[in-house]
N, CA, C and O atoms as CSV, one atom per row, in Angstrom:
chain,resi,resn,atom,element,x,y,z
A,1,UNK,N,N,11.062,17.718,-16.332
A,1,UNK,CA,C,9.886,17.080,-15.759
A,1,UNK,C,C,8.646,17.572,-16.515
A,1,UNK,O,O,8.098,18.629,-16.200
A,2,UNK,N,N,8.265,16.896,-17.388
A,2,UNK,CA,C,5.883,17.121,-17.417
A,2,UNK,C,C,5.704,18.035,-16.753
A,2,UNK,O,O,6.342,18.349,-15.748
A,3,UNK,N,N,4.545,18.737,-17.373
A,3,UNK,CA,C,3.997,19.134,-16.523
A,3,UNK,C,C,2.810,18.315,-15.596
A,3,UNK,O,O,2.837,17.085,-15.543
A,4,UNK,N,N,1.926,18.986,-14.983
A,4,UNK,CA,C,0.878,18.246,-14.167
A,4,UNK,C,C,-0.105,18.588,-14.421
A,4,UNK,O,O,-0.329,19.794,-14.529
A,5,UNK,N,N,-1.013,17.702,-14.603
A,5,UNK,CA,C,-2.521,17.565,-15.067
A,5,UNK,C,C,-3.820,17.109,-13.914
A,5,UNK,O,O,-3.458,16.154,-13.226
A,6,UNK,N,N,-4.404,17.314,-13.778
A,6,UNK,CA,C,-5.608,16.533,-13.464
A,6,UNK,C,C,-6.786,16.500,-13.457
A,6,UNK,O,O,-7.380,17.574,-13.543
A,7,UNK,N,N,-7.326,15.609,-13.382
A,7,UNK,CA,C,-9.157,14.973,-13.568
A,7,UNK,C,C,-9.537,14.624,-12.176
A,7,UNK,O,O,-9.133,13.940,-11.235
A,8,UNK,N,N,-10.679,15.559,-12.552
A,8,UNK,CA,C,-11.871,15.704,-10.791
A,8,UNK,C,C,-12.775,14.273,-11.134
A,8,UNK,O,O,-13.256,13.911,-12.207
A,9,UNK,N,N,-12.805,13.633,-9.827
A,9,UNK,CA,C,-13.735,12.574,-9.821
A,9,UNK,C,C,-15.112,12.833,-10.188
A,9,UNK,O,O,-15.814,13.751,-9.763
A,10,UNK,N,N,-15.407,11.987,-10.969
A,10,UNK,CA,C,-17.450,11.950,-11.529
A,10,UNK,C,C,-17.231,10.229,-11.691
A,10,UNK,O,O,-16.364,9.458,-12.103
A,11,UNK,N,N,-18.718,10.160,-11.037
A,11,UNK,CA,C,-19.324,9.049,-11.035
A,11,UNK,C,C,-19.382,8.086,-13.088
A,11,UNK,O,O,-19.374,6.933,-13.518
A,12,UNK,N,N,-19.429,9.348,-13.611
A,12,UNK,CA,C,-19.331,8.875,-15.255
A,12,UNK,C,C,-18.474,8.620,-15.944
A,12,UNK,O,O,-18.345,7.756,-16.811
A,13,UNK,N,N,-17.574,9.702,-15.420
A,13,UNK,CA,C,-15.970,9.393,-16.656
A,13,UNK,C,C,-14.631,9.590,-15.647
A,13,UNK,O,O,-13.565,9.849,-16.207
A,14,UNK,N,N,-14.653,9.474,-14.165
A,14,UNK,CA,C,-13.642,9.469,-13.766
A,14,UNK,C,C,-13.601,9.380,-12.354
A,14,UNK,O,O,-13.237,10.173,-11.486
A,15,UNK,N,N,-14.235,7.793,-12.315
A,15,UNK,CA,C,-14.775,6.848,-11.043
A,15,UNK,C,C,-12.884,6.601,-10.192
A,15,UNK,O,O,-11.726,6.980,-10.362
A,16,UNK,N,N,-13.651,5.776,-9.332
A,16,UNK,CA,C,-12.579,5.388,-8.520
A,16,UNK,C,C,-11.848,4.182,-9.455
A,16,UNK,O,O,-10.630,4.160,-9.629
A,17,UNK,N,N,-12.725,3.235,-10.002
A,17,UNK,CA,C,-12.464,2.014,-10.707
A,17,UNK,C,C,-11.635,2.661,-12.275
A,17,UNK,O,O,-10.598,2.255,-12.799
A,18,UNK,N,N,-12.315,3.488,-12.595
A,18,UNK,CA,C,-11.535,4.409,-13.948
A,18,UNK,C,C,-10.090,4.818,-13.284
A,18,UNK,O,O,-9.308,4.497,-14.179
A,19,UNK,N,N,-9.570,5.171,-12.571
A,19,UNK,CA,C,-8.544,5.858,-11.652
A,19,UNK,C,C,-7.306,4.549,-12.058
A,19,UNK,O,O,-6.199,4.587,-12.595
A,20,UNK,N,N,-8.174,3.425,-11.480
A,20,UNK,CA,C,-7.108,2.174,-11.266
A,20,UNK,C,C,-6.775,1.494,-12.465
A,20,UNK,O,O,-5.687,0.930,-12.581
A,21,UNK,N,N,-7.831,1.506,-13.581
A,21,UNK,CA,C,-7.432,1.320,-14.686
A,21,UNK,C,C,-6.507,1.713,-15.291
A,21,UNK,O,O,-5.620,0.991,-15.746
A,22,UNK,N,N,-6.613,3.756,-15.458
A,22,UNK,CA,C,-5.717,4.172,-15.847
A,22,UNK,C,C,-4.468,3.934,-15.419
A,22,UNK,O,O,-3.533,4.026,-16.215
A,23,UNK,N,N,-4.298,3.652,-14.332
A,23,UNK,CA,C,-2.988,3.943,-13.164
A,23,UNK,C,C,-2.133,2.686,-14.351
A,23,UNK,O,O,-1.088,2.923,-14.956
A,24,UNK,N,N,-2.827,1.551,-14.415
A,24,UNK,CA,C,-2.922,0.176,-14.801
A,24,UNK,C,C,-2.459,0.050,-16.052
A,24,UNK,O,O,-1.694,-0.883,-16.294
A,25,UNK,N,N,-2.681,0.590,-16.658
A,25,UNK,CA,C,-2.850,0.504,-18.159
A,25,UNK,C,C,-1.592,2.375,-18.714
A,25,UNK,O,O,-1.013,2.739,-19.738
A,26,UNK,N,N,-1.729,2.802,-17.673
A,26,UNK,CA,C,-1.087,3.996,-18.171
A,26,UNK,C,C,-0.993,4.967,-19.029
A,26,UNK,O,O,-0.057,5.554,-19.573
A,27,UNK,N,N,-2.776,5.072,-19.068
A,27,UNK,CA,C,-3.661,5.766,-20.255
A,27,UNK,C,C,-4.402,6.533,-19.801
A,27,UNK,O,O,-4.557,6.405,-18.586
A,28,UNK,N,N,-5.121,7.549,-20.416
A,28,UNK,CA,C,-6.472,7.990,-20.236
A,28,UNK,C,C,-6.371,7.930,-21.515
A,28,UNK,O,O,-5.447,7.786,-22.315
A,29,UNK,N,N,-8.107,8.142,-21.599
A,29,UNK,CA,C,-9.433,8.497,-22.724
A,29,UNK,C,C,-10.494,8.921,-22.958
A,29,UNK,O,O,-11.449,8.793,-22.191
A,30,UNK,N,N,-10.531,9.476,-23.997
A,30,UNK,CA,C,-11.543,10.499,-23.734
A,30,UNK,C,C,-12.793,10.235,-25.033
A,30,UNK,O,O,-12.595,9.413,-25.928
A,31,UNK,N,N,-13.461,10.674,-24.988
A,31,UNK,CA,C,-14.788,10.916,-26.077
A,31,UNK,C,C,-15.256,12.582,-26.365
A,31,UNK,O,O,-14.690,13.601,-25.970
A,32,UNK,N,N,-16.412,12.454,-27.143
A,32,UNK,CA,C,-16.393,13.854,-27.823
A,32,UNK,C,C,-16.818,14.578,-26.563
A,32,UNK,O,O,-16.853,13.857,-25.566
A,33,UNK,N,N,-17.131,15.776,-26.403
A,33,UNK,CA,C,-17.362,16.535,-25.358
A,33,UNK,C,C,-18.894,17.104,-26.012
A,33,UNK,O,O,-19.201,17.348,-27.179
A,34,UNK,N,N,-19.524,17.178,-25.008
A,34,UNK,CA,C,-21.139,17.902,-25.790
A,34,UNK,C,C,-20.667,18.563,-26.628
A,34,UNK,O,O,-19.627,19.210,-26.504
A,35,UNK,N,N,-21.402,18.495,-27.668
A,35,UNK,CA,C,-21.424,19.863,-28.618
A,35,UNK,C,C,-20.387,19.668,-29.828
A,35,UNK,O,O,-20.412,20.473,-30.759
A,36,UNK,N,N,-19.450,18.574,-29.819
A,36,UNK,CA,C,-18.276,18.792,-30.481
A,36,UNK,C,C,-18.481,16.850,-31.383
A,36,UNK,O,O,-19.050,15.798,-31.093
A,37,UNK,N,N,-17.897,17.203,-32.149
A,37,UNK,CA,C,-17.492,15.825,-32.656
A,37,UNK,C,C,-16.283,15.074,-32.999
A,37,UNK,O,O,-16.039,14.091,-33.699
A,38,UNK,N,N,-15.328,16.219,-31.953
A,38,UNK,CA,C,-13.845,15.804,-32.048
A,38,UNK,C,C,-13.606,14.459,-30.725
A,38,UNK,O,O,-13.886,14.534,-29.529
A,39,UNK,N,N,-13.278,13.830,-31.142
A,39,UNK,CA,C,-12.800,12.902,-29.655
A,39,UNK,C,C,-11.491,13.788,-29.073
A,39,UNK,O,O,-10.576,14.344,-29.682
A,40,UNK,N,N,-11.811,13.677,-27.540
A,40,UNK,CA,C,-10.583,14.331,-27.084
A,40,UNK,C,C,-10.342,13.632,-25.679
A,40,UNK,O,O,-11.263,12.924,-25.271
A,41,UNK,N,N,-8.999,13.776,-24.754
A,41,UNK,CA,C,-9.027,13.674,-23.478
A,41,UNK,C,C,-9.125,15.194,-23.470
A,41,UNK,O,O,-8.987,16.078,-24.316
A,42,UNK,N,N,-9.427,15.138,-22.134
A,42,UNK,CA,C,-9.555,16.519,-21.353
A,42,UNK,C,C,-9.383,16.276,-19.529
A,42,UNK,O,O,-9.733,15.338,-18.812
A,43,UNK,N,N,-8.790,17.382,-19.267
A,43,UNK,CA,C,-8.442,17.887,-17.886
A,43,UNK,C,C,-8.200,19.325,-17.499
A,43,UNK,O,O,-8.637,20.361,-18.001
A,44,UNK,N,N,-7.483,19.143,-16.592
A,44,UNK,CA,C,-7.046,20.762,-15.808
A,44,UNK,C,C,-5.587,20.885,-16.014
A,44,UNK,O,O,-4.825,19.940,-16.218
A,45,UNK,N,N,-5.327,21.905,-15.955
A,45,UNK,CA,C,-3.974,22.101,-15.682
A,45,UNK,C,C,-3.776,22.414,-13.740
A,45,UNK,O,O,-4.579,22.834,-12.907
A,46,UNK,N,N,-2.421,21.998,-13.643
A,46,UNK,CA,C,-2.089,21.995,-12.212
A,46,UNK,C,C,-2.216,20.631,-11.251
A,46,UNK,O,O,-2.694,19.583,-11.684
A,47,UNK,N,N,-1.867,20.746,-10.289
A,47,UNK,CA,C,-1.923,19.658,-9.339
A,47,UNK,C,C,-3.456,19.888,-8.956
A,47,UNK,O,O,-4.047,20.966,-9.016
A,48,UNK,N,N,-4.090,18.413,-8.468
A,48,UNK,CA,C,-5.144,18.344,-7.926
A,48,UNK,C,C,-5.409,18.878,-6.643
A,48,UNK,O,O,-4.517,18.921,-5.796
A,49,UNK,N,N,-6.556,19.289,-6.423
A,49,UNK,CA,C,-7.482,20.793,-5.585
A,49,UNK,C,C,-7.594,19.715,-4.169
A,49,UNK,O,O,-8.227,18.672,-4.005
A,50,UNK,N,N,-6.296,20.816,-2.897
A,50,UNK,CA,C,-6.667,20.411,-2.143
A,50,UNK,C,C,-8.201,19.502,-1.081
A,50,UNK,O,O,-9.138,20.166,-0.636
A,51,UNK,N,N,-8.137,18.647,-0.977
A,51,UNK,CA,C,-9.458,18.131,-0.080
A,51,UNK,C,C,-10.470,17.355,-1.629
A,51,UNK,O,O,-11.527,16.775,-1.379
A,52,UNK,N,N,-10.043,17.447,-2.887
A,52,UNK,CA,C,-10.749,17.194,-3.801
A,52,UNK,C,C,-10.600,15.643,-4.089
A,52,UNK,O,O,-9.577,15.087,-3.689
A,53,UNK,N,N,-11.686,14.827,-4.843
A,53,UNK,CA,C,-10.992,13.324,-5.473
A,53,UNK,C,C,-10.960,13.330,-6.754
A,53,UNK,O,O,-11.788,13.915,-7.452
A,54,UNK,N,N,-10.123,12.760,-7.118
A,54,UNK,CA,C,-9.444,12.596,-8.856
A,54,UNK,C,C,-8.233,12.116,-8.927
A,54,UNK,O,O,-7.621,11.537,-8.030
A,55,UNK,N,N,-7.929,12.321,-9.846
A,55,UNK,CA,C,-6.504,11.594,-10.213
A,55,UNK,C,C,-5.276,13.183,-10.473
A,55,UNK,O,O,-5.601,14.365,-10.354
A,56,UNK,N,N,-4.184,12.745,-10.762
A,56,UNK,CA,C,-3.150,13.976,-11.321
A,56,UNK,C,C,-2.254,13.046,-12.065
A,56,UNK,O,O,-2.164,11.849,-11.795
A,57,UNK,N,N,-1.638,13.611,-12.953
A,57,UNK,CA,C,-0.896,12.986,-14.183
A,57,UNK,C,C,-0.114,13.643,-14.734
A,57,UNK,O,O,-0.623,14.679,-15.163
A,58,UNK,N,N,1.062,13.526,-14.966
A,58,UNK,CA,C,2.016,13.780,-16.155
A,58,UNK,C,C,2.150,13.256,-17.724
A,58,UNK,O,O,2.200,12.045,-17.937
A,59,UNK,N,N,2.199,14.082,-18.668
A,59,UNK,CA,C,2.419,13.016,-19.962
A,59,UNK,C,C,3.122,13.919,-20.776
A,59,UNK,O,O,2.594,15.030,-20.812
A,60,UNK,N,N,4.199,13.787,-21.475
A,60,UNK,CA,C,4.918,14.535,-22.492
A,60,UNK,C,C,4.336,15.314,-23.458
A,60,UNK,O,O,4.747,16.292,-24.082
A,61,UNK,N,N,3.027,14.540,-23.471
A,61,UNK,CA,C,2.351,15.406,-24.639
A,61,UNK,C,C,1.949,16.783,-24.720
A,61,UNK,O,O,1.183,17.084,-23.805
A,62,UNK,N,N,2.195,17.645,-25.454
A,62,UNK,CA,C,1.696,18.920,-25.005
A,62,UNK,C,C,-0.229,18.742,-25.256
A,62,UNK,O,O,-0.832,18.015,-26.045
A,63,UNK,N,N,-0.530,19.299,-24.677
A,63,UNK,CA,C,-2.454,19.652,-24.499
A,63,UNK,C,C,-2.046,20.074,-26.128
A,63,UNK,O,O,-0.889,20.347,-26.448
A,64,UNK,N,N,-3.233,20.078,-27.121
A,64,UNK,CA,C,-4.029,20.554,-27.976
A,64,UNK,C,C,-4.579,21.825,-28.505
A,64,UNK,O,O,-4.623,22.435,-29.574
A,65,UNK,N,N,-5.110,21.995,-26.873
A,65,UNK,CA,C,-6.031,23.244,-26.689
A,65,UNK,C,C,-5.759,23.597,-25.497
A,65,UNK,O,O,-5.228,22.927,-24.611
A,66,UNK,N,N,-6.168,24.776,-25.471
A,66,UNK,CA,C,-5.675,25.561,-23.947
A,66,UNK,C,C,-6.951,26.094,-23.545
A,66,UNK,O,O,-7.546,26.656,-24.464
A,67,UNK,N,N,-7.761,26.073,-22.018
A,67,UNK,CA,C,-8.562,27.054,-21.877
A,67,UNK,C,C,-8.216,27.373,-20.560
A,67,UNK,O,O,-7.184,27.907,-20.153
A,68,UNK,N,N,-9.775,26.753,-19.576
A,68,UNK,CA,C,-10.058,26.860,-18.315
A,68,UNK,C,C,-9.616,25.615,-18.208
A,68,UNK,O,O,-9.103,25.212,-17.165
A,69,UNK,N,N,-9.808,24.657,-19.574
A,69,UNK,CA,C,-8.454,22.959,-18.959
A,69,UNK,C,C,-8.123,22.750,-20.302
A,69,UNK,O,O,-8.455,23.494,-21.225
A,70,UNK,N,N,-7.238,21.377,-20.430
A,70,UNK,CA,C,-6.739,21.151,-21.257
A,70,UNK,C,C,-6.985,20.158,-22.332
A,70,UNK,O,O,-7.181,19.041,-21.855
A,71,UNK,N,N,-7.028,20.193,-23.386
A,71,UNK,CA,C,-7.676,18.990,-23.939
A,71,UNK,C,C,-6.476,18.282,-25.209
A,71,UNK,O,O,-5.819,19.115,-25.833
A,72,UNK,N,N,-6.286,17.023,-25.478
A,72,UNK,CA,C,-5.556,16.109,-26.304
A,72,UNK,C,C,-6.807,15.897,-27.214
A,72,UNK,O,O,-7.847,15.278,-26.992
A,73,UNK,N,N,-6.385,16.606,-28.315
A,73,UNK,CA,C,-7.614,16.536,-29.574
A,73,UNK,C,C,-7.445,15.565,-30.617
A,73,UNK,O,O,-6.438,15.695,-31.313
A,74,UNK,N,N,-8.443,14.362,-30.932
A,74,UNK,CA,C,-8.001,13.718,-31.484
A,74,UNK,C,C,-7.385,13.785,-32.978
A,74,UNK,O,O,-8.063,14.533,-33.683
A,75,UNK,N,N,-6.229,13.177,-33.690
A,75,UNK,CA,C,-5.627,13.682,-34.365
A,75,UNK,C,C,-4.179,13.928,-34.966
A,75,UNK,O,O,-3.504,13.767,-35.983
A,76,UNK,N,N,-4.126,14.707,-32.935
A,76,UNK,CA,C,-2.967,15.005,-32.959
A,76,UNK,C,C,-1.171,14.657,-32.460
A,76,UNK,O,O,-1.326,13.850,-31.543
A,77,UNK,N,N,-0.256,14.787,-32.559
A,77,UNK,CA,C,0.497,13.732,-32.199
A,77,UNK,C,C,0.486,13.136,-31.012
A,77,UNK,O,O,0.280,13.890,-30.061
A,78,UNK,N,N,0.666,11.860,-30.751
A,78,UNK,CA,C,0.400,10.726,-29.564
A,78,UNK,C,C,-0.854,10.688,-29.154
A,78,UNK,O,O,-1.180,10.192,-28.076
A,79,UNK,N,N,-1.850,11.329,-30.168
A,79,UNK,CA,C,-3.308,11.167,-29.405
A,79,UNK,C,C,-3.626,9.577,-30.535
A,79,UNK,O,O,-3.473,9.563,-31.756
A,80,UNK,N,N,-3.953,8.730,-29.918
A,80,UNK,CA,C,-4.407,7.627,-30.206
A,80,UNK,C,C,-5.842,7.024,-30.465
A,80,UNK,O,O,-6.699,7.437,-29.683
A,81,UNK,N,N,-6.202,6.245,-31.290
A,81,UNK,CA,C,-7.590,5.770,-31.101
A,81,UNK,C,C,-7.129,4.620,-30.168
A,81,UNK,O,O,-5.950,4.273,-30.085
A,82,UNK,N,N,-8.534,3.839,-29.207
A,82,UNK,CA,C,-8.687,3.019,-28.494
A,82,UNK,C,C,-9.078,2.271,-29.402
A,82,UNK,O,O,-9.818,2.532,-30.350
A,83,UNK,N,N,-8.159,0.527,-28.876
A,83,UNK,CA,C,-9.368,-0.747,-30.060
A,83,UNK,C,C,-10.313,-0.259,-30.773
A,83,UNK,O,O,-10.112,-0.065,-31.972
A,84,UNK,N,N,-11.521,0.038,-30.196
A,84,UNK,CA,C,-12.732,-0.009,-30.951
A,84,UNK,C,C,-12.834,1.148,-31.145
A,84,UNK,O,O,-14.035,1.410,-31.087
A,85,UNK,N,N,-11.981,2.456,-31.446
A,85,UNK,CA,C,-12.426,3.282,-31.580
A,85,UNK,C,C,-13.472,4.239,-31.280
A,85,UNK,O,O,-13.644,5.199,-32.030
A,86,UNK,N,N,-14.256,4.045,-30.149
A,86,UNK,CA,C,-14.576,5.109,-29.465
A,86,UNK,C,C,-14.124,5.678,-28.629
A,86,UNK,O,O,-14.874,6.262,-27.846
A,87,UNK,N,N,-13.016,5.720,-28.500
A,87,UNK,CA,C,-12.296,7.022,-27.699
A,87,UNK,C,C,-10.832,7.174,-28.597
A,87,UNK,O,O,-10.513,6.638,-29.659
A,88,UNK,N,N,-10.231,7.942,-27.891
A,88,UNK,CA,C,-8.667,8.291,-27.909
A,88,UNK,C,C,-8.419,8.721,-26.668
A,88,UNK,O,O,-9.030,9.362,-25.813
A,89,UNK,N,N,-6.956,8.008,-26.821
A,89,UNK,CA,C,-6.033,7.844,-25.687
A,89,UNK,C,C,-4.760,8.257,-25.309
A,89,UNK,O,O,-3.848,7.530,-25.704
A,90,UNK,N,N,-4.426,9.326,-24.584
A,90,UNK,CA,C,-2.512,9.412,-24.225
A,90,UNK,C,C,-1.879,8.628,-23.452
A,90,UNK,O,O,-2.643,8.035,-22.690
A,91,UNK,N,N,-0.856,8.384,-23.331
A,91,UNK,CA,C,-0.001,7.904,-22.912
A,91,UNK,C,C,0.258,8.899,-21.327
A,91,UNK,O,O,0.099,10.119,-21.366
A,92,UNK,N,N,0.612,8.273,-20.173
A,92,UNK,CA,C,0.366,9.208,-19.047
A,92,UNK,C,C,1.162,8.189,-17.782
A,92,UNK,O,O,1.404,7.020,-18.083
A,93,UNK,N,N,1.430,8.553,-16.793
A,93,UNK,CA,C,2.108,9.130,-15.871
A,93,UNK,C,C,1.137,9.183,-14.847
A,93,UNK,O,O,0.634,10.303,-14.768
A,94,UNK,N,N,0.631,8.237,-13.909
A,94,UNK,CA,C,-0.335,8.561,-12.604
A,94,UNK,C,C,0.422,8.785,-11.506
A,94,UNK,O,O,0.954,7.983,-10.738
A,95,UNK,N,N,0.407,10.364,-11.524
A,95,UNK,CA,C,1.291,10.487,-9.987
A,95,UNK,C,C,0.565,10.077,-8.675
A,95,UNK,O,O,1.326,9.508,-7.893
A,96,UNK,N,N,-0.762,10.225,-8.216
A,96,UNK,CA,C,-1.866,10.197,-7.259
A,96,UNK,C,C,-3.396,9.615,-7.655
A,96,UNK,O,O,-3.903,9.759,-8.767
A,97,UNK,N,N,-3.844,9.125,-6.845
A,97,UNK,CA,C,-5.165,8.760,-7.009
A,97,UNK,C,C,-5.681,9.340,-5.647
A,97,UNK,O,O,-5.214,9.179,-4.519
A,98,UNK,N,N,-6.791,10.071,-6.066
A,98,UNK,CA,C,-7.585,10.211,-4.403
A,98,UNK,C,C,-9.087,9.941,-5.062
A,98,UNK,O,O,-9.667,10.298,-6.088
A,99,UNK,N,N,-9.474,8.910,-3.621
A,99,UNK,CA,C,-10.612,7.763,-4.012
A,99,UNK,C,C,-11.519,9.174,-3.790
A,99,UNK,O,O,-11.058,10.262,-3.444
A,100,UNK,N,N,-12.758,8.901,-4.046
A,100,UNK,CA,C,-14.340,9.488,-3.267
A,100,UNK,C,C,-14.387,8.940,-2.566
A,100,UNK,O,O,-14.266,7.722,-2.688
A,101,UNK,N,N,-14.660,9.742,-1.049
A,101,UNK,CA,C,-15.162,9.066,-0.435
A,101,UNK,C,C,-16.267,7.921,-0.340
A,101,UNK,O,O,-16.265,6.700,-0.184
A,102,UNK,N,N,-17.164,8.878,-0.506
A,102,UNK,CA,C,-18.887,8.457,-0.877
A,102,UNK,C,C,-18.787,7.375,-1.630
A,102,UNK,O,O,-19.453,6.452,-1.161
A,103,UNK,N,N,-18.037,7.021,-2.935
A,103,UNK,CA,C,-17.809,5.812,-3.654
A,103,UNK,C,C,-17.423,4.944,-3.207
A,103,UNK,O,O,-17.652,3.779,-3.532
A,104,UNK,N,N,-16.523,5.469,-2.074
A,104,UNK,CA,C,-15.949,4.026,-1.376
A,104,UNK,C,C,-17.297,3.630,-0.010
A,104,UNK,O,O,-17.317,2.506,0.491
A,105,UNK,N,N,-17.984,4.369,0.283
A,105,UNK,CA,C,-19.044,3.957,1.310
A,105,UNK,C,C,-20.006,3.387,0.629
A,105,UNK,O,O,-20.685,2.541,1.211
A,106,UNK,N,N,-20.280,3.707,-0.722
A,106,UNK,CA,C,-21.416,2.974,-1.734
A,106,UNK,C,C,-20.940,1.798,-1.716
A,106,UNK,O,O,-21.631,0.955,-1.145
A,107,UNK,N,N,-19.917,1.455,-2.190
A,107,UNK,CA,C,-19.540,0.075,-2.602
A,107,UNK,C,C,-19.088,-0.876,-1.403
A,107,UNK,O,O,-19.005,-2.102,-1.335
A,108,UNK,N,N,-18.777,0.331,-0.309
A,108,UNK,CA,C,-18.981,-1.413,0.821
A,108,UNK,C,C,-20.101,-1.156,1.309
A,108,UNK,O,O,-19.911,-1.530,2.467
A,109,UNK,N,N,-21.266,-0.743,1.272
A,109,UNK,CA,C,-22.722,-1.278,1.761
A,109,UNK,C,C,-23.417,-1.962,0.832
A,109,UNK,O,O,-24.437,-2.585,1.124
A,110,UNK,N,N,-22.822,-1.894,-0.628
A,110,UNK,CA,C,-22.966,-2.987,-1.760
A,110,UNK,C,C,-22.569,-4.161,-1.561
A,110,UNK,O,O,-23.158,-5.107,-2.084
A,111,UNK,N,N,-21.300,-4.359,-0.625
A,111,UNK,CA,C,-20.577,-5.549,-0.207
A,111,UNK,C,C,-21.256,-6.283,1.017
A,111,UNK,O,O,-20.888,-7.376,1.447
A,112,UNK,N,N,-22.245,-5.569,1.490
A,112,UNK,CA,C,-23.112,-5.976,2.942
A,112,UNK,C,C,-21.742,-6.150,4.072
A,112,UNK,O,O,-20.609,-5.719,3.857
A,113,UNK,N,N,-22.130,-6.787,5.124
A,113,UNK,CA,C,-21.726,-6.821,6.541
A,113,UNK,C,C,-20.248,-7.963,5.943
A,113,UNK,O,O,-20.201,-8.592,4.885
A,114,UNK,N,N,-18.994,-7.891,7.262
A,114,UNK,CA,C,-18.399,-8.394,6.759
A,114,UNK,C,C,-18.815,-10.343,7.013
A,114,UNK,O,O,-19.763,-10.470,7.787
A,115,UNK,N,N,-18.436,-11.256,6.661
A,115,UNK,CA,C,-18.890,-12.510,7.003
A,115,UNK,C,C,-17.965,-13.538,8.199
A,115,UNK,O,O,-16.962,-14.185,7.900
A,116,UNK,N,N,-18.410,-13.496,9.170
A,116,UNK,CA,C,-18.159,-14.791,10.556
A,116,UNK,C,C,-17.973,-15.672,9.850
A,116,UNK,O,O,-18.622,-16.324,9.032
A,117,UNK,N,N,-16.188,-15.630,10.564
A,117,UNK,CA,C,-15.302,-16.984,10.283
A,117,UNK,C,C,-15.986,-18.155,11.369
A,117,UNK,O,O,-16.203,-18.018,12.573
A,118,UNK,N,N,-16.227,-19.293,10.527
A,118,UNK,CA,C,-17.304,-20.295,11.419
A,118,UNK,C,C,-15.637,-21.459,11.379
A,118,UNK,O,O,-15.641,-22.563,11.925
């Protein structure tokens, strides 16, 4: 069995709508990280943090780099460019999705009231 990975929800790179994509498509991707000009994915190692939202994932690939998380540096084997080449991408395994809350209360008061069947 993979090991287990995962990515903490942010409103920027790892929305609720990013979650379903990946799930979808059976990818993540990543871009350079401040400071760096390597494209990479990046995550955590371990299962996702009780009470937390994000995703968790398996993928054959071994990580790149090892720290406080893990990163797929672009480059290296099964790390991929995306179409247009601004990102790279692994191949992955969505075991869980846990929504944000708050994201999901944004987007139905975006949706207004529900609408009377006339």
């Amino acid at each position: 069995m993979p090991p287990v990975y995962h990515r903490l929800h942010n409103t920027r790179t790892q929305s609720d709508a990013t979650a379903r994509e990946q799930q979808r498509s059976g990818r993540i991707c990543g871009r350079e990280a401040l400071w760096s000009h390597l494209k990479s994915v990046k995550a955590y190692p371990g299962l996702l943090p009780r009470g937390r939202a994000g995703i968790e994932f398996e993928t054959p690939l071994p990580p790149t780099d090892r720290a406080s998380y893990v990163s797929w540096l672009e480059g290296a084997p099964g790390v991929v460019a995306s179409a247009d080449g601004d990102y790279v991408c692994i191949e992955v395994t969505i075991r869980r999705i846990v929504p944000d809350a708050g994201e999901q209360r944004r987007a139905s008061r975006r949706a207004g009231p529900p609408k009377e069947a006339s």
